[in-house]
One Martini backbone bead per residue (centre of mass of N, CA, C, O) as a GRO file, in nm:
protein
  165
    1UNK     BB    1  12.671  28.703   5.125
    2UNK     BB    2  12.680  28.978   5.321
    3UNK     BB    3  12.846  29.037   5.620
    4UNK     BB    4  12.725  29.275   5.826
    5UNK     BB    5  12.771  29.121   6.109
    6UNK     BB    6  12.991  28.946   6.269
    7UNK     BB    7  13.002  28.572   6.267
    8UNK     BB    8  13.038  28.296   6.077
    9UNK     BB    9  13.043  27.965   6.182
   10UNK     BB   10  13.114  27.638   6.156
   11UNK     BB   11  12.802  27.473   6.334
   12UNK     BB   12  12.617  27.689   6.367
   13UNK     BB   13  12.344  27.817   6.428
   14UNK     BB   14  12.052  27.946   6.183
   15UNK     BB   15  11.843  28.195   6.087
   16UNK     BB   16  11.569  28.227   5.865
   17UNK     BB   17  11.481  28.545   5.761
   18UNK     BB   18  11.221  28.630   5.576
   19UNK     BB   19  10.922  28.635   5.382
   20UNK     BB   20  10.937  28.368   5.546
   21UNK     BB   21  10.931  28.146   5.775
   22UNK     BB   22  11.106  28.095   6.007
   23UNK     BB   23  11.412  27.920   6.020
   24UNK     BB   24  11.633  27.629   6.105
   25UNK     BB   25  11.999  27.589   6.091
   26UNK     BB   26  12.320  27.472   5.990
   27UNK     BB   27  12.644  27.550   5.932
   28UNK     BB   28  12.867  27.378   5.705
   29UNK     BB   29  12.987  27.634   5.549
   30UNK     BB   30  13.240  27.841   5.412
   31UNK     BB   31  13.286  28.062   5.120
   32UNK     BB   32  13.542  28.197   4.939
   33UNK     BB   33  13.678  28.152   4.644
   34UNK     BB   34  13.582  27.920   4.668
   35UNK     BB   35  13.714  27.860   4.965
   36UNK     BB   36  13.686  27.704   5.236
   37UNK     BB   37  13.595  27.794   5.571
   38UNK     BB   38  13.514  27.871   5.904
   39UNK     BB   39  13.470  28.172   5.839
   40UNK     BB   40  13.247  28.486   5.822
   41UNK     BB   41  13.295  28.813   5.816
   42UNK     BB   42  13.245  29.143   5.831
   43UNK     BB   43  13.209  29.249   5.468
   44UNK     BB   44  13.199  29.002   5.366
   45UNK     BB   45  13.165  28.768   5.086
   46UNK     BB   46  12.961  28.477   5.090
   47UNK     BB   47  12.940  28.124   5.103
   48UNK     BB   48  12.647  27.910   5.258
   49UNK     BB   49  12.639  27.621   5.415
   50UNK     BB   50  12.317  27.443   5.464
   51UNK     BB   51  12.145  27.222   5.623
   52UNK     BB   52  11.853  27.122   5.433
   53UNK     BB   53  11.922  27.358   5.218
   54UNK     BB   54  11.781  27.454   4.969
   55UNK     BB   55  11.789  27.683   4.737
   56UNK     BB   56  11.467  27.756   4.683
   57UNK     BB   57  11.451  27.807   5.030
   58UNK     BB   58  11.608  28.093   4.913
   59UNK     BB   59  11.557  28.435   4.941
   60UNK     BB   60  11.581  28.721   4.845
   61UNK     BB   61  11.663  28.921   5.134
   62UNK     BB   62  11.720  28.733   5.332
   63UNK     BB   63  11.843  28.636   5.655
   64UNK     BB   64  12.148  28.561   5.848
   65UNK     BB   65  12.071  28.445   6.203
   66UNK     BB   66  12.136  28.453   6.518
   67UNK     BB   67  11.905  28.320   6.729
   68UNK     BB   68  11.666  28.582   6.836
   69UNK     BB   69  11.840  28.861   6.676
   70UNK     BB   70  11.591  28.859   6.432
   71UNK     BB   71  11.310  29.006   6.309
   72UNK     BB   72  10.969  29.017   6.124
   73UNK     BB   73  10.841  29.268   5.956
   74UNK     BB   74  10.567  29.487   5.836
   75UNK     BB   75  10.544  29.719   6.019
   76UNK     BB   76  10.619  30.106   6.051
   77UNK     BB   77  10.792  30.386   6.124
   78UNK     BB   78  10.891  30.658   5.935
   79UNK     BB   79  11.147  30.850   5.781
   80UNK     BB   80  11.110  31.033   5.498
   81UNK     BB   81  11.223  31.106   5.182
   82UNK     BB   82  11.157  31.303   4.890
   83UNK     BB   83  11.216  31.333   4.556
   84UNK     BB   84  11.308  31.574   4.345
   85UNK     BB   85  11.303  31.619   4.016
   86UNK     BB   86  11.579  31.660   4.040
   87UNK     BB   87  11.672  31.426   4.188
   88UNK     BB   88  11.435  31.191   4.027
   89UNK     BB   89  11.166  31.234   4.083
   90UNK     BB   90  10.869  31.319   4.146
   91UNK     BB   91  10.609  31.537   3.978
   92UNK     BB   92  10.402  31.411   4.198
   93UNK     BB   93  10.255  31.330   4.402
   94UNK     BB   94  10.100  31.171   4.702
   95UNK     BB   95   9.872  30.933   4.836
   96UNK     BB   96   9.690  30.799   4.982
   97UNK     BB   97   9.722  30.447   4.869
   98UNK     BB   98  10.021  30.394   4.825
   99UNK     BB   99  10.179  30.143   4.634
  100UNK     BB  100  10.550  30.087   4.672
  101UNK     BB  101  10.865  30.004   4.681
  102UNK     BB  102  11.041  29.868   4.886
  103UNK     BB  103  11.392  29.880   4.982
  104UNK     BB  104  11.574  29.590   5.134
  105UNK     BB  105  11.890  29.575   5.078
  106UNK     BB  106  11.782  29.323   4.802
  107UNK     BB  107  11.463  29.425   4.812
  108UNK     BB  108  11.129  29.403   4.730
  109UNK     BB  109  10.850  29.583   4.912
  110UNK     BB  110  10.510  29.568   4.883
  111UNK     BB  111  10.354  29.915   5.031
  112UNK     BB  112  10.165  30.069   5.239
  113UNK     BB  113  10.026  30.402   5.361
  114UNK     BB  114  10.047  30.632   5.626
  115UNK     BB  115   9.950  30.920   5.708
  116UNK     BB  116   9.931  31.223   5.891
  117UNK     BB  117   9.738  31.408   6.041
  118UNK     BB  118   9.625  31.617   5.777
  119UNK     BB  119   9.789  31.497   5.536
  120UNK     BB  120   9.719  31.433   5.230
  121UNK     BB  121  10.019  31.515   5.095
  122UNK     BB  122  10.310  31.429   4.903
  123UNK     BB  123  10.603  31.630   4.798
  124UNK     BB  124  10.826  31.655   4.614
  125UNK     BB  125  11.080  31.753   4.896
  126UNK     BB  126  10.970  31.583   5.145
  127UNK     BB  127  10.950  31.547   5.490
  128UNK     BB  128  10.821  31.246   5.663
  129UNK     BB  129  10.564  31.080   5.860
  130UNK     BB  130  10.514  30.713   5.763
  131UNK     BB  131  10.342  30.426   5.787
  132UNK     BB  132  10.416  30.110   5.738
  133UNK     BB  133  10.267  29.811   5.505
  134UNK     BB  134  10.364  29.514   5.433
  135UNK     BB  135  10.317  29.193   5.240
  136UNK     BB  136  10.600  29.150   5.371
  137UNK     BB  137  10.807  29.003   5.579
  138UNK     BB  138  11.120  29.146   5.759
  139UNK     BB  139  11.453  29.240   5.887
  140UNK     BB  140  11.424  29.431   6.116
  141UNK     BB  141  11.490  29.741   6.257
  142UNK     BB  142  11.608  30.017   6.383
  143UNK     BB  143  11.785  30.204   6.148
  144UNK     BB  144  11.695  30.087   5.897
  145UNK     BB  145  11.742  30.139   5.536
  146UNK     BB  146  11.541  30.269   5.271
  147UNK     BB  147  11.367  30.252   4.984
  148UNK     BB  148  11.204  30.404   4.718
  149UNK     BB  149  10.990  30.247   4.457
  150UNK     BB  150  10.879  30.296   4.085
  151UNK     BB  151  11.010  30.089   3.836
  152UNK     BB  152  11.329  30.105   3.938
  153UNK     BB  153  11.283  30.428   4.078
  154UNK     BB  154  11.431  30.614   4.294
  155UNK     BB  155  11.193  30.855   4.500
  156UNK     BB  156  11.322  30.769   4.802
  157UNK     BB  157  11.396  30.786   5.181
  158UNK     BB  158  11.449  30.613   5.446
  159UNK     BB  159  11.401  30.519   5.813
  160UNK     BB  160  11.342  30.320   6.092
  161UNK     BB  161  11.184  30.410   6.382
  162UNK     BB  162  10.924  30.206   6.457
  163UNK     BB  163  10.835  29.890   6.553
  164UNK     BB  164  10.505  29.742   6.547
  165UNK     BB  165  10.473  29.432   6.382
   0.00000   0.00000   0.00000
């Protein structure tokens, strides 16, 4: 996967964040295009070996993270905008009860919204602040952007502005 932000090194402990409970585990290896490396940089894409983790034991979404650097969310407030139709969104508002799939990084994952006091419905070219409550945890900080997607097709854009639990 691309690395975001630091380097991982070959030997040192790293946590896989999200999706499923934290796990700890150290890096045996870093690859780029078949090549060994000792580390892989910020903006690389990389294949990271992880000792005693077979491929099945992680899944998109996931990130690998220095232990204890980044936690896993399920609520937060955000800030959103809703895409207009002519701009690809929806034809027709959403109201309470909508549960769209958020797109964090490289995956979806279904959420419901709560509006803020007095909003009934959201219409297309709206911006909006809703707390979203995710059905799997995710690896997210504040400042984190991410889409609203309905069947594939992005409807919003959003960013984690406060994260709740």
């Amino acid at each position: 996967g691309r690395v975001e932000r630091g380097i991982v090194r070959v030997g040192e402990e790293v946590e896989i964040v999200g999706i499923k409970d934290t796990t700890k585990t150290t890096c045996t290896g870093v690859e780029m295009f078949r090549k060994l490396l000792d580390e892989g940089r910020a903006g690389e894409n990389v294949g990271v070996l992880l000792r005693g983790t077979k491929r099945e034991d992680v899944e998109r979404g996931q990130v690998l993270a220095k232990p204890g650097s980044i936690t896993p969310h399920t609520d937060f407030e955000s800030e959103v905008y809703v895409l207009s139709k002519d701009e690809g969104g929806r034809h027709t508002p959403f109201f309470k009860g909508y549960r769209p799939q958020f797109y964090f990084r490289t995956t979806d994952v279904t959420g419901t919204i709560e509006l803020p006091e007095g909003v009934e419905m959201v219409m297309p070219g709206d911006n909006i602040k809703m707390v979203v409550s995710l059905i799997a945890p995710i690896a997210m900080e504040d400042g984190l952007r991410f889409a609203i997607r309905e069947g594939g097709r992005t409807v919003g854009a959003g960013v984690v502005a406060k994260i709740i639990k």
